[in-house]
LOFIVEX-452864 format. One record per residue (C-alpha): residue number from 1; residue in three letters; x, y, z. Coordinates in Angstrom, 3 decimals. Last residue first. Layout:
LOFIVEX-452864
    nr   rest          X          Y          Z
   NUM    ALA          X          Y          Z
...
This chain:
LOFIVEX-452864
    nr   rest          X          Y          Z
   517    UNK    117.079     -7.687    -28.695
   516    UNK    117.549     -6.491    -32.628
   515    UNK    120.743     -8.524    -32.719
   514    UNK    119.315    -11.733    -31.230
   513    UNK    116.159    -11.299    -34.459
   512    UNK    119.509    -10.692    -36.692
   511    UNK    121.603    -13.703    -35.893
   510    UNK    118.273    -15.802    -36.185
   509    UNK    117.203    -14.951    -39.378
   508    UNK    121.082    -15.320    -40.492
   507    UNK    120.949    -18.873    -38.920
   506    UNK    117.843    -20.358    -40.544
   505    UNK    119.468    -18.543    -43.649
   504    UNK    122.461    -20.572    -43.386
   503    UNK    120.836    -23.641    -41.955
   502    UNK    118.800    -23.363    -45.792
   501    UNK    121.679    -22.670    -47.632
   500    UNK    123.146    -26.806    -48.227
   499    UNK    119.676    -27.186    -50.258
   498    UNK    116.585    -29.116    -48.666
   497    UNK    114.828    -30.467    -51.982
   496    UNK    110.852    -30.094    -52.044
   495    UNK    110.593    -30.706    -55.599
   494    UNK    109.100    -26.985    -55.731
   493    UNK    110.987    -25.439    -52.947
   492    UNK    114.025    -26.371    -54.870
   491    UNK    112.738    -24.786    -57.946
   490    UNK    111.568    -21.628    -56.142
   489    UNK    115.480    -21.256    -54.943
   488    UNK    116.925    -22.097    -58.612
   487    UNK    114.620    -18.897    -59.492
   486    UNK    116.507    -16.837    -57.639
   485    UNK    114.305    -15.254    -55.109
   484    UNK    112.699    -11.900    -54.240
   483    UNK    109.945    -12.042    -51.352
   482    UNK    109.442     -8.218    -51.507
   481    UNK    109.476     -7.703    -47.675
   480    UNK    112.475     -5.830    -47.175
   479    UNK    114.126     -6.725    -44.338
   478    UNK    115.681     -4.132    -41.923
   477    UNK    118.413     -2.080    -42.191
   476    UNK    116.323      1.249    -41.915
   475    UNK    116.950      2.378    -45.462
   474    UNK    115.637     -1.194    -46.227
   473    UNK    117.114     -3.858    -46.350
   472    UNK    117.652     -6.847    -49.495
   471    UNK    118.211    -10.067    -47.926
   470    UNK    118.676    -12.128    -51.709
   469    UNK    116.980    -15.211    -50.202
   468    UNK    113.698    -13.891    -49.789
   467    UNK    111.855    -17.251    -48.420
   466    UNK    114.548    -18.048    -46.345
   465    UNK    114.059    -14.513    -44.511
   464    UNK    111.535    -12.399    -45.672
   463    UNK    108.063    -13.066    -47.760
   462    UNK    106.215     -9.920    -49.251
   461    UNK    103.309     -8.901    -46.694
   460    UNK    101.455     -6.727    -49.277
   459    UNK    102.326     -3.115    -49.330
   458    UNK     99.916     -0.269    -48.956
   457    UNK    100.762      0.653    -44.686
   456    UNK    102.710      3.371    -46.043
   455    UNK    106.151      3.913    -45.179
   454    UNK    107.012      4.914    -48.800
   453    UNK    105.256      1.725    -50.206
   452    UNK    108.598      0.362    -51.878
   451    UNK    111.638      0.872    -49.636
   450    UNK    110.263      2.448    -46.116
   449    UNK    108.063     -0.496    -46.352
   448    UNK    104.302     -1.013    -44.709
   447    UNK    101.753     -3.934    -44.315
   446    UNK     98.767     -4.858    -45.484
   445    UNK     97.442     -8.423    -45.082
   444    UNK     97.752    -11.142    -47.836
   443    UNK     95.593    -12.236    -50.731
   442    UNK     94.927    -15.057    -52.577
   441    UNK     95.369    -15.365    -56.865
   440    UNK     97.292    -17.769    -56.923
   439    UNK     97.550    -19.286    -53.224
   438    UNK     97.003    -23.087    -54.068
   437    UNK     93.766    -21.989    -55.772
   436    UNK     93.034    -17.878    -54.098
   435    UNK     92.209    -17.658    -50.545
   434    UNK     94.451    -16.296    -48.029
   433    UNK     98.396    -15.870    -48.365
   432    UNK    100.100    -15.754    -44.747
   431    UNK    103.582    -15.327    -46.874
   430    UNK    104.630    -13.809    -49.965
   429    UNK    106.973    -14.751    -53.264
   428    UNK    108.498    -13.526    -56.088
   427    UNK    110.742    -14.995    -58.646
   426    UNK    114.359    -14.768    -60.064
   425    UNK    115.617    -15.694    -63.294
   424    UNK    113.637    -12.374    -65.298
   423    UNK    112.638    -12.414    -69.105
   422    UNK    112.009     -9.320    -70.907
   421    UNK    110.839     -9.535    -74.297
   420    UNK    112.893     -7.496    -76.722
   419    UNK    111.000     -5.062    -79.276
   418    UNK    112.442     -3.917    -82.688
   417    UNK    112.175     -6.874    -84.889
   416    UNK    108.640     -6.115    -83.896
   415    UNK    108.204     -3.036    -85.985
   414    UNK    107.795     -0.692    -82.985
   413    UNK    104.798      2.133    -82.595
   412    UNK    101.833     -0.071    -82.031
   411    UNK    104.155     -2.944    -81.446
   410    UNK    104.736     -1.329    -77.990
   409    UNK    101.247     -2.123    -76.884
   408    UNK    101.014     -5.564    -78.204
   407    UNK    104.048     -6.457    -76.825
   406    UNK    102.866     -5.151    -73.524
   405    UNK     99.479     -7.021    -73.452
   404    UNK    101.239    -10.411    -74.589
   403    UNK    103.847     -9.807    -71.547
   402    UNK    100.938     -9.492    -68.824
   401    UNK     99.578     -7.192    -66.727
   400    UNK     96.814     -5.837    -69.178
   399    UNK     94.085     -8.242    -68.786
   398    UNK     91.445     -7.256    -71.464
   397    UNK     87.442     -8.176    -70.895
   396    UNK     86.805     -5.766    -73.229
   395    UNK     86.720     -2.963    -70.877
   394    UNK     84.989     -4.412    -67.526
   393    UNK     88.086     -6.144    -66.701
   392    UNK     89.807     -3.742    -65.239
   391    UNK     87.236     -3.474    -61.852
   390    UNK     90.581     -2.380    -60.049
   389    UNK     89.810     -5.427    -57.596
   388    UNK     89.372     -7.585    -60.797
   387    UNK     92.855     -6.326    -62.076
   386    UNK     94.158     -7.162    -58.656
   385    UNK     92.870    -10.437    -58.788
   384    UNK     93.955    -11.611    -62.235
   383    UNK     91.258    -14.120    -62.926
   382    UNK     91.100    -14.034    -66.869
   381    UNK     93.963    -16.033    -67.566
   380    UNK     96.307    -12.967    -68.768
   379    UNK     99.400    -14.125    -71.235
   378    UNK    103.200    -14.334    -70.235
   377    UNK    102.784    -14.011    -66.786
   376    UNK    106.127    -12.542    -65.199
   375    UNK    105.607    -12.278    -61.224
   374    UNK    102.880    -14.068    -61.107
   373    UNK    100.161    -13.403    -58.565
   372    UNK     99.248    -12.498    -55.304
   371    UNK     97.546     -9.129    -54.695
   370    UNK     98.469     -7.782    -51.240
   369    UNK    100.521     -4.744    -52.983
   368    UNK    104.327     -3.409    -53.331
   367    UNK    104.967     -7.236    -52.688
   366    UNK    104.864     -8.152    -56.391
   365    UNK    102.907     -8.756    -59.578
   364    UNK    103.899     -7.615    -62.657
   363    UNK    107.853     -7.228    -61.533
   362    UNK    108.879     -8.615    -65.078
   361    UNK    107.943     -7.492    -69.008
   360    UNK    110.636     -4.991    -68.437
   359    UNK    110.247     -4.487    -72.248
   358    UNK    113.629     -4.110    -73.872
   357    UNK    113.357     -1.458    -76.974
   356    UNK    115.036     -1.149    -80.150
   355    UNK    117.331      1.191    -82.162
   354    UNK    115.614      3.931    -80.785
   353    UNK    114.446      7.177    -82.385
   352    UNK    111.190      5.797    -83.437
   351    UNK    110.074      4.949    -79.663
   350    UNK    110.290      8.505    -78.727
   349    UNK    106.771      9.237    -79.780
   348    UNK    105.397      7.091    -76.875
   347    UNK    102.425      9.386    -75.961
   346    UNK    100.325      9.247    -72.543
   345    UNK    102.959      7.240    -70.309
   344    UNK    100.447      8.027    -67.734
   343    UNK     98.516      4.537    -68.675
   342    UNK    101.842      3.366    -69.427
   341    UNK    102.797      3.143    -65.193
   340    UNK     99.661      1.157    -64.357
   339    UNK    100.218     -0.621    -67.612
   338    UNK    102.788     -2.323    -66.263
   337    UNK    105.210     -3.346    -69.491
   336    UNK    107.660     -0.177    -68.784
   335    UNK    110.283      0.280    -70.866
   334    UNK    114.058     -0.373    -70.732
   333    UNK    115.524      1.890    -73.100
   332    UNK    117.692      1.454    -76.534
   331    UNK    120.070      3.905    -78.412
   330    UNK    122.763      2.590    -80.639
   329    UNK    126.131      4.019    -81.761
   328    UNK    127.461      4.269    -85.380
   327    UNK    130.878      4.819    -85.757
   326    UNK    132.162      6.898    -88.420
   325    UNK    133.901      9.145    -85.904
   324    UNK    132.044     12.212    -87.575
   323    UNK    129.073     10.487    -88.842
   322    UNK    128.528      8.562    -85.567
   321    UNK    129.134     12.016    -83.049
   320    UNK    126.225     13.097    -85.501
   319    UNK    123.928     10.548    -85.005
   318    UNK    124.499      9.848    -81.458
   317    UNK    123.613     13.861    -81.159
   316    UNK    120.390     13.452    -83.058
   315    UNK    119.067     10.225    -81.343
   314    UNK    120.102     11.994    -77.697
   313    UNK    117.801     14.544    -78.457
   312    UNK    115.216     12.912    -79.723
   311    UNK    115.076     10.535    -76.503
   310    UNK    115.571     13.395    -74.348
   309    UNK    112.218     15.564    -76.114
   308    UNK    110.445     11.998    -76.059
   307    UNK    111.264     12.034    -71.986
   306    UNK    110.006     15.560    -71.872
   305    UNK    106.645     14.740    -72.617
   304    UNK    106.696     11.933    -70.519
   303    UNK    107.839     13.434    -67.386
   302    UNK    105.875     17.334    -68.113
   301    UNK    103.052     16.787    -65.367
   300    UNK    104.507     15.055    -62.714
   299    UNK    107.396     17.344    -62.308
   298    UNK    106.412     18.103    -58.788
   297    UNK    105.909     14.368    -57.831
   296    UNK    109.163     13.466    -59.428
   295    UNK    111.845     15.176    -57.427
   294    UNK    110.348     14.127    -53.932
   293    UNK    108.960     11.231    -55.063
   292    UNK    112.820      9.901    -55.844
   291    UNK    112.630      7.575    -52.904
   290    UNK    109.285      6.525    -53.876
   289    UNK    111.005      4.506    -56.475
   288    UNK    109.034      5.161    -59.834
   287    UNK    104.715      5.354    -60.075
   286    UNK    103.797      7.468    -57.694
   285    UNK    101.299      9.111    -59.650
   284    UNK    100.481      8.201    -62.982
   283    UNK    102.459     11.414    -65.279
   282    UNK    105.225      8.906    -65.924
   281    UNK    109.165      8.748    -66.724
   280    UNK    109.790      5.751    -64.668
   279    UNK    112.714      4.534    -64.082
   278    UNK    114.533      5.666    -66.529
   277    UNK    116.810      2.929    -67.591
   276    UNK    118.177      4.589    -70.989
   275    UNK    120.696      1.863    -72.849
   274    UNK    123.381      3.642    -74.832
   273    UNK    125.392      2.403    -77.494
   272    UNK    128.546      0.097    -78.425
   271    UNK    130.825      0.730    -75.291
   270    UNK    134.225     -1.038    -75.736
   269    UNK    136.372      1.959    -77.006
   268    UNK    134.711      3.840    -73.988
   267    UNK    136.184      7.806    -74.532
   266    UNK    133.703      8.562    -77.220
   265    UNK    130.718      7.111    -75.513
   264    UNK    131.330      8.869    -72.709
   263    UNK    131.330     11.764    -74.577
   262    UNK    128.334     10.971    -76.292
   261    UNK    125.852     10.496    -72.806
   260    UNK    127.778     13.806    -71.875
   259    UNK    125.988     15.610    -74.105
   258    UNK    123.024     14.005    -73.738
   257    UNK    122.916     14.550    -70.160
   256    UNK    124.074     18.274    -71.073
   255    UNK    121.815     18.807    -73.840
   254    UNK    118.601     17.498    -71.801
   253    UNK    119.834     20.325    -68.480
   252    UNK    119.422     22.971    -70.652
   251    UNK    116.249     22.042    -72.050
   250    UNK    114.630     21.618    -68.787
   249    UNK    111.214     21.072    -70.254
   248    UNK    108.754     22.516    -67.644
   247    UNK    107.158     20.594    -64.857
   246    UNK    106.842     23.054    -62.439
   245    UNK    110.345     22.201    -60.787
   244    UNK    111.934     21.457    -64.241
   243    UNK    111.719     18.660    -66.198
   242    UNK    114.833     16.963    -68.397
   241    UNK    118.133     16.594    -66.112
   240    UNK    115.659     16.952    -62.830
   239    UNK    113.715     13.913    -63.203
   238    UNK    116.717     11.944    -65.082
   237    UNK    118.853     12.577    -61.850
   236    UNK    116.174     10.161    -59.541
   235    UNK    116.803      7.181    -61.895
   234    UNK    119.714      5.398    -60.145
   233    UNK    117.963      3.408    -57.716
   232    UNK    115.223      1.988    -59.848
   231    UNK    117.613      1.921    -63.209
   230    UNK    119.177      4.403    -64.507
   229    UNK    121.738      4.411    -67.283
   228    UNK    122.610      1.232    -68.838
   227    UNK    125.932      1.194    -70.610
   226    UNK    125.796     -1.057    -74.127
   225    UNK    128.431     -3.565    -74.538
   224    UNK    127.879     -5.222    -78.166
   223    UNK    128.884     -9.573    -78.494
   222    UNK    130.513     -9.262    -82.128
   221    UNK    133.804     -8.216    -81.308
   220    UNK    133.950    -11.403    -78.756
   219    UNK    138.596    -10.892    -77.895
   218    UNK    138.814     -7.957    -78.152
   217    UNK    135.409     -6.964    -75.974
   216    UNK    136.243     -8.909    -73.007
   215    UNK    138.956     -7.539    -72.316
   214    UNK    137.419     -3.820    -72.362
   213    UNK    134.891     -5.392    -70.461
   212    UNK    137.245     -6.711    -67.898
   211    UNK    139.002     -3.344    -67.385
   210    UNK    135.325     -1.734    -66.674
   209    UNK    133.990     -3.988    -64.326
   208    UNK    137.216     -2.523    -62.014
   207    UNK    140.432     -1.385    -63.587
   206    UNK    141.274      1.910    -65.540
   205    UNK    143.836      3.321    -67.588
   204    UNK    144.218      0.391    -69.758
   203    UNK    148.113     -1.399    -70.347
   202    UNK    147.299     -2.945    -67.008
   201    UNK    145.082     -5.478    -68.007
   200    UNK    143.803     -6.723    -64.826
   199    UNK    143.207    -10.305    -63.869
   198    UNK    139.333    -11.895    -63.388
   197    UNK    140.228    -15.015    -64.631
   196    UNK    142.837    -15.079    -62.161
   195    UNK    140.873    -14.651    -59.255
   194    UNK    142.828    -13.797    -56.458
   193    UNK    143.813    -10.743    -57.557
   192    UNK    140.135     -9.457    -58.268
   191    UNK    140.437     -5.675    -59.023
   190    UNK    138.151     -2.661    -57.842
   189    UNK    138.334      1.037    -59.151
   188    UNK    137.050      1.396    -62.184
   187    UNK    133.529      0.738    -62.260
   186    UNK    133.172     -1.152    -58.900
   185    UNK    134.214      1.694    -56.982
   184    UNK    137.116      0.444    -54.479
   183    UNK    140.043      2.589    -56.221
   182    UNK    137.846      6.235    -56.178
   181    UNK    135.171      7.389    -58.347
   180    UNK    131.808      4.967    -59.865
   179    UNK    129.909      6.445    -62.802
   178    UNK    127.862      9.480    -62.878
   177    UNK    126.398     10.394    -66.363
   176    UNK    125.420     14.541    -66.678
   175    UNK    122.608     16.607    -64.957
   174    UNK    125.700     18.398    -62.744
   173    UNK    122.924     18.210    -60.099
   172    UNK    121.049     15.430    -59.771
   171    UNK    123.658     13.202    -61.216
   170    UNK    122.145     10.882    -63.627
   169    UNK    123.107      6.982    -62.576
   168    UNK    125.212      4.474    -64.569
   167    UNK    124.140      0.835    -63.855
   166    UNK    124.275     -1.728    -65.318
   165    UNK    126.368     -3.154    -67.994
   164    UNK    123.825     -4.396    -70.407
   163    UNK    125.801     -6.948    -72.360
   162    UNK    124.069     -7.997    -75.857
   161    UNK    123.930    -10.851    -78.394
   160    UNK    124.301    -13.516    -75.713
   159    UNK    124.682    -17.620    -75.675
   158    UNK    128.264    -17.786    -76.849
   157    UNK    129.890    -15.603    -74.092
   156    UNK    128.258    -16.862    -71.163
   155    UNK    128.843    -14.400    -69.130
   154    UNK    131.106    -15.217    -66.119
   153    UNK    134.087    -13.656    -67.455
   152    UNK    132.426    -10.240    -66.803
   151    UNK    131.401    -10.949    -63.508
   150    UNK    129.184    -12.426    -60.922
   149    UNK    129.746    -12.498    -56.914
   148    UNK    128.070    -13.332    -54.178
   147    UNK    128.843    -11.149    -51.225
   146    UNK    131.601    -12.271    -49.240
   145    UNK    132.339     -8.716    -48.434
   144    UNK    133.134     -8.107    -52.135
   143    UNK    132.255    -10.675    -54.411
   142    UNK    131.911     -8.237    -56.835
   141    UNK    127.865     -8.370    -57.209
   140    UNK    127.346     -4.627    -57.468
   139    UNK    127.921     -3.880    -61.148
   138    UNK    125.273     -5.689    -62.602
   137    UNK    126.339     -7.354    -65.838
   136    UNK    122.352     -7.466    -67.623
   135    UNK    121.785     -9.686    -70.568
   134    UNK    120.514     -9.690    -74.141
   133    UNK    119.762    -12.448    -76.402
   132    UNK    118.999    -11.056    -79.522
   131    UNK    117.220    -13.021    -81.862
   130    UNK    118.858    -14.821    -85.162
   129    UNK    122.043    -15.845    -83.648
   128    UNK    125.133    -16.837    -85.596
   127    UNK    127.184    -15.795    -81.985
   126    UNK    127.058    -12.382    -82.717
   125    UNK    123.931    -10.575    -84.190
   124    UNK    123.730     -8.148    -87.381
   123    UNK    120.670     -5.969    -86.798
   122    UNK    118.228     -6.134    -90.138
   121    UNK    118.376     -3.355    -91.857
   120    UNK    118.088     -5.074    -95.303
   119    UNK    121.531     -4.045    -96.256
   118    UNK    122.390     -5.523    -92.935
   117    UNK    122.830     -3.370    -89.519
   116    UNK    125.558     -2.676    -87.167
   115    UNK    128.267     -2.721    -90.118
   114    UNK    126.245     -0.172    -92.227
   113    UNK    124.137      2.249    -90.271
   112    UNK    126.724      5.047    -90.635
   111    UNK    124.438      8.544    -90.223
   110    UNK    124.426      9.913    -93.688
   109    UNK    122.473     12.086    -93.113
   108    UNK    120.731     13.571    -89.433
   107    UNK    117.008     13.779    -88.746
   106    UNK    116.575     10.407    -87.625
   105    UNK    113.715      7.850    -87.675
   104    UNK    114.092      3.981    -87.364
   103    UNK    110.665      3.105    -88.857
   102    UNK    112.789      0.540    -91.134
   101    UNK    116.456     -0.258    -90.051
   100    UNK    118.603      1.748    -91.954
    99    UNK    121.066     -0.631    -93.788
    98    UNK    121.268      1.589    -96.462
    97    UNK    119.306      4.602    -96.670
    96    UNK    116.375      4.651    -99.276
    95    UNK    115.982      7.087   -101.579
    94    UNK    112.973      9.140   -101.377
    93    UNK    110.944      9.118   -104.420
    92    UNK    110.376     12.361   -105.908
    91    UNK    106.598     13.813   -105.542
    90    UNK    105.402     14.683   -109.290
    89    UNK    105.119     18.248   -110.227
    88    UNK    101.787     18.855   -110.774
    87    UNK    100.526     19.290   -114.422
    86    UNK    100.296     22.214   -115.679
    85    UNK     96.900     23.254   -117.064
    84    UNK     96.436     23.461   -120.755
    83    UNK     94.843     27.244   -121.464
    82    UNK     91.568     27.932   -121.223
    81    UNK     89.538     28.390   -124.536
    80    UNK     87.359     31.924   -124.540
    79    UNK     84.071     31.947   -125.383
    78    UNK     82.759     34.683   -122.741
    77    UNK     80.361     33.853   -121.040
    76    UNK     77.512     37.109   -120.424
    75    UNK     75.569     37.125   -116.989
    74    UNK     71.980     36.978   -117.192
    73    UNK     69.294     37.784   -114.647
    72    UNK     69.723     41.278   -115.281
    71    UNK     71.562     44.658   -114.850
    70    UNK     71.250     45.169   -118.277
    69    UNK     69.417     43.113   -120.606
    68    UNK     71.754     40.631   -122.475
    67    UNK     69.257     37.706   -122.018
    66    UNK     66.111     38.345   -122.006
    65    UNK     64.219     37.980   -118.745
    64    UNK     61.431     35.609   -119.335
    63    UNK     61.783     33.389   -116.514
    62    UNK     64.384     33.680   -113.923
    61    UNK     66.040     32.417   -110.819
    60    UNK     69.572     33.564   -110.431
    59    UNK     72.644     34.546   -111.755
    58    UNK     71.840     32.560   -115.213
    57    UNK     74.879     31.897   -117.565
    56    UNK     74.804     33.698   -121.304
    55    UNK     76.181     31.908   -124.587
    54    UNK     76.117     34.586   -127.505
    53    UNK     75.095     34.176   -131.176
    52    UNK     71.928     35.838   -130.652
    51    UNK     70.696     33.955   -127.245
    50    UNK     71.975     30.846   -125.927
    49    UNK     71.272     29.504   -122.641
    48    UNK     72.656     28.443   -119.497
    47    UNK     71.727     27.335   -116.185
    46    UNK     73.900     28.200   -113.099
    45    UNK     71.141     29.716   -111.219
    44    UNK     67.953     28.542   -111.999
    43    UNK     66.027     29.022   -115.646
    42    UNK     62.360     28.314   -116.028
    41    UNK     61.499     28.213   -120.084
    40    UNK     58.514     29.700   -121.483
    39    UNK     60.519     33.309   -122.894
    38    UNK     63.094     30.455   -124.665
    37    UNK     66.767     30.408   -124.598
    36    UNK     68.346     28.575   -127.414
    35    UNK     70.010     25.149   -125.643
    34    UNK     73.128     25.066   -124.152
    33    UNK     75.076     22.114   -125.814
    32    UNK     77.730     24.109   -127.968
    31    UNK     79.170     25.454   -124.835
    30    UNK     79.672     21.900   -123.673
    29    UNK     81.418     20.697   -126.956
    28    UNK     83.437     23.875   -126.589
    27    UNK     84.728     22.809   -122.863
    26    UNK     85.312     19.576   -123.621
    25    UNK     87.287     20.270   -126.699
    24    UNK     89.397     23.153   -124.601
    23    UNK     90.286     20.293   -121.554
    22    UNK     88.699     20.775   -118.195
    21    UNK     90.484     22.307   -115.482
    20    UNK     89.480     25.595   -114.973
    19    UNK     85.712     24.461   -113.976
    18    UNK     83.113     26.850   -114.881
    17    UNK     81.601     26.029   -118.208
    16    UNK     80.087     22.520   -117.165
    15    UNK     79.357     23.677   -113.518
    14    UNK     75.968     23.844   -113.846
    13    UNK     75.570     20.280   -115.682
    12    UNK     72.679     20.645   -118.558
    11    UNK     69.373     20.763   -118.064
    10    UNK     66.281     18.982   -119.845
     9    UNK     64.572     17.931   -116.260
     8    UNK     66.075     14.485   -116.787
     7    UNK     69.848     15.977   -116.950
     6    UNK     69.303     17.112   -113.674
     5    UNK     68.495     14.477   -111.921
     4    UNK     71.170     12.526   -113.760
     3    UNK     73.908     14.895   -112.551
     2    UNK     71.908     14.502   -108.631
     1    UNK     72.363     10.777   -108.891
């Protein structure tokens, strides 16, 4: 519009003799095109004229200055052809690395992707499986005590993709990986002889969870062991490892976690990768197990930031340990899927160093408050009560504590061949519920718990006794009222079937109230 303006009040482009760039025909044919100047004519600045023989540009507003006066109106341009410009050098390509799965970010080369991934860095599953299927090997259920017991020949070997052996904890103050020491840890330490399926190899150097996995691993190459580290009682050394007191980023204390993260690796001939259970590296307040609020509360403000700083970190030393012992190891977390913990999660820039990530898309709803509701929902139904409490719903209309929130939050920085859905087999449960439909929804009083309100009276009354099967205690030894079941329990309670365990429960309750007398 404003080059047509012009061109209607019988002037030519201003900038037609001034810009580098144009070609030396363009630039003649435009010189050639200022008219004669003329006493009559208005000239602004920028206009040109010609005037005996000579092409002149106007500095300003003029009429009937002749051109070539000195000091005047006119400035004298020069007929000169520019040279051809150079053209920019052209951005290369960047070659692709093979079998890299995409957004996968590292700054090392030649890091060995091959063999984990395809050529189309897609992960290469056992079992001819198309989605992982990855489960947890907890390392307190040995049977020990008559406690139940699960192990490593227990997992069923053609259904899974991925063992999480859990857990590892941080040391608070070496900062490096802590694993079980002395012949009854569960690590190393324990053996099953009256279980043969459980028998010791003795040609390794250690027994316990440990030996079995090594075992295991010969003979399903394809099924990869990965060592969780963390977890909600084993978090409290990641606080001080990467933050200091004031919230600082404890560099120090990263390289030696990570350092030791790789040497571990290095010594495991079973181990396949690292899983980070950090539980939970937030600036929300009290988010994480309030045992650990003493370390976390005063390193509030640097958590997340210096969570991405340990993720990179351990990223680039994988990587290298992987070129030189071409091996390549893998680096996954257990995230968060409340969004009452990602709202301080603040910036996820970490994600692209991981391999993938397993959304702990469980433990929605629970006995920390008097909301009831379910303890994995998959989508939001609109009627979430402690959403509507928190007035949440009054952006967008979005529930957020759900597993289609979560997804949605993590693909934002993960392709989604790159995010696991959690899935949990137990469920959670209260008692004296008020209002809701059939309870959902309802409420219960406030109570307190040592184990996950801090002693505060915030908690909802979580069910105890045959109702929370698994008898967890608190520091105190008594019940913790978090209602959690295996999900066969709910199922029985459901079709209303009276299972072999109930007298036994019936009879624990009662052993304990005579013991408390």
């Amino acid at each position: 519009m404003l080059a047509t303006a012009l061109a209607g009040r019988g002037r030519s482009s201003p900038t037609s003799l001034e810009t580098p760039s144009q070609s030396p025909v363009r630039l003649l044919a435009a010189a050639a095109g200022c008219p004669p100047w003329s006493a009559a004519t208005t000239y602004l600045a920028g206009d040109c004229a010609t005037y005996g023989g000579k092409t002149y540009k106007a500095k300003w507003w003029t009429l009937n200055n002749v051109p070539g006066e000195q000091w005047g109106p006119w400035e004298l341009r020069a007929m000169t052809v520019p040279e051809t410009p150079t053209p920019p050098t052209p951005t290369p390509t960047p070659t692709p690395v093979p079998c890299r799965p995409d957004g996968l970010q590292s700054s090392v080369t030649a890091v060995p992707y091959c063999g984990v991934y395809d050529q189309n860095g897609r992960e290469i599953l056992a079992n001819g499986l198309n989605r992982r299927i990855v489960g947890y090997v907890t390392s307190w259920h040995t049977g020990a005590g008559g406690t139940p017991s699960y192990l490593v020949n227990n997992i069923p070997r053609d259904k899974i993709t991925h063992v999480n052996y859990a857990f590892a904890a941080v040391d608070t103050t070496s900062a490096k990986l802590a694993l079980g020491t002395g012949p009854d840890n569960p690590d190393t330490g324990l053996t099953w002889p009256n279980n043969p399926a459980a028998a010791m190899d003795a040609s390794l150097p250690y027994k316990g969870h440990f030996n079995l996995l090594a075992q295991y691993k010969r003979k399903y190459p394809g099924v990869k062991i990965m060592l969780s580290v963390g977890g909600w009682a084993g978090s409290g050394g990641f606080y001080t490892a990467t933050t200091n007191g004031d919230g600082t980023l404890n560099s120090a204390g990263i390289d030696t976690l990570a350092d030791s993260m790789v040497a571990f690796l290095r010594q495991c001939t079973f181990c396949d990768g690292i899983d980070i259970d950090y539980e939970h590296p937030t600036t929300n307040n009290e988010a994480g197990n309030p045992l650990d609020f003493a370390l976390s509360k005063p390193r509030q403000a640097g958590l997340m930031r210096n969570y991405n700083v340990l993720l990179e970190r351990v990223r680039t030393k994988l990587d290298k340990a992987a070129v030189a012992d071409k091996k390549y190891y893998m680096l996954t977390i257990a995230g968060s899927a409340s969004a009452w913990i990602l709202r301080g999660a603040e910036n996820m820039s970490g994600l692209k160093y991981l391999d993938y990530a397993s959304l702990m898309s469980y433990d929605l709803h629970g006995g920390w408050n008097q909301y009831v509701g379910p303890n994995a929902p998959l989508f939001d139904d609109g009627n979430d009560a402690e959403l509507r409490a928190g007035n949440a719903y009054q952006f967008a209309n979005i529930g957020y504590l759900n597993a289609d929130w979560s997804y949605r939050y993590y693909h934002g920085a993960l392709q989604a061949g790159r995010i696991n859905i959690g899935v949990p087999y137990y469920t959670r449960s209260w008692k004296n519920v008020t209002g809701g439909t059939n309870g959902l929804w309802g409420t219960t009083a406030l109570v307190s718990s040592t184990v996950t309100c801090a002693g505060v009276k915030t908690c909802g009354e979580g069910a105890v006794g045959i109702d929370n099967v698994w008898h967890d205690l608190d520091s105190n030894g008594q019940p913790v009222p978090g209602g959690g079941n295996p999900l066969w329990h709910a199922l029985n309670l459901q079709n209303a079937i009276v299972p072999d365990y109930l007298d036994c429960a019936f009879a624990w309750s009662a052993s304990r109230r005579r013991s408390s007398m």
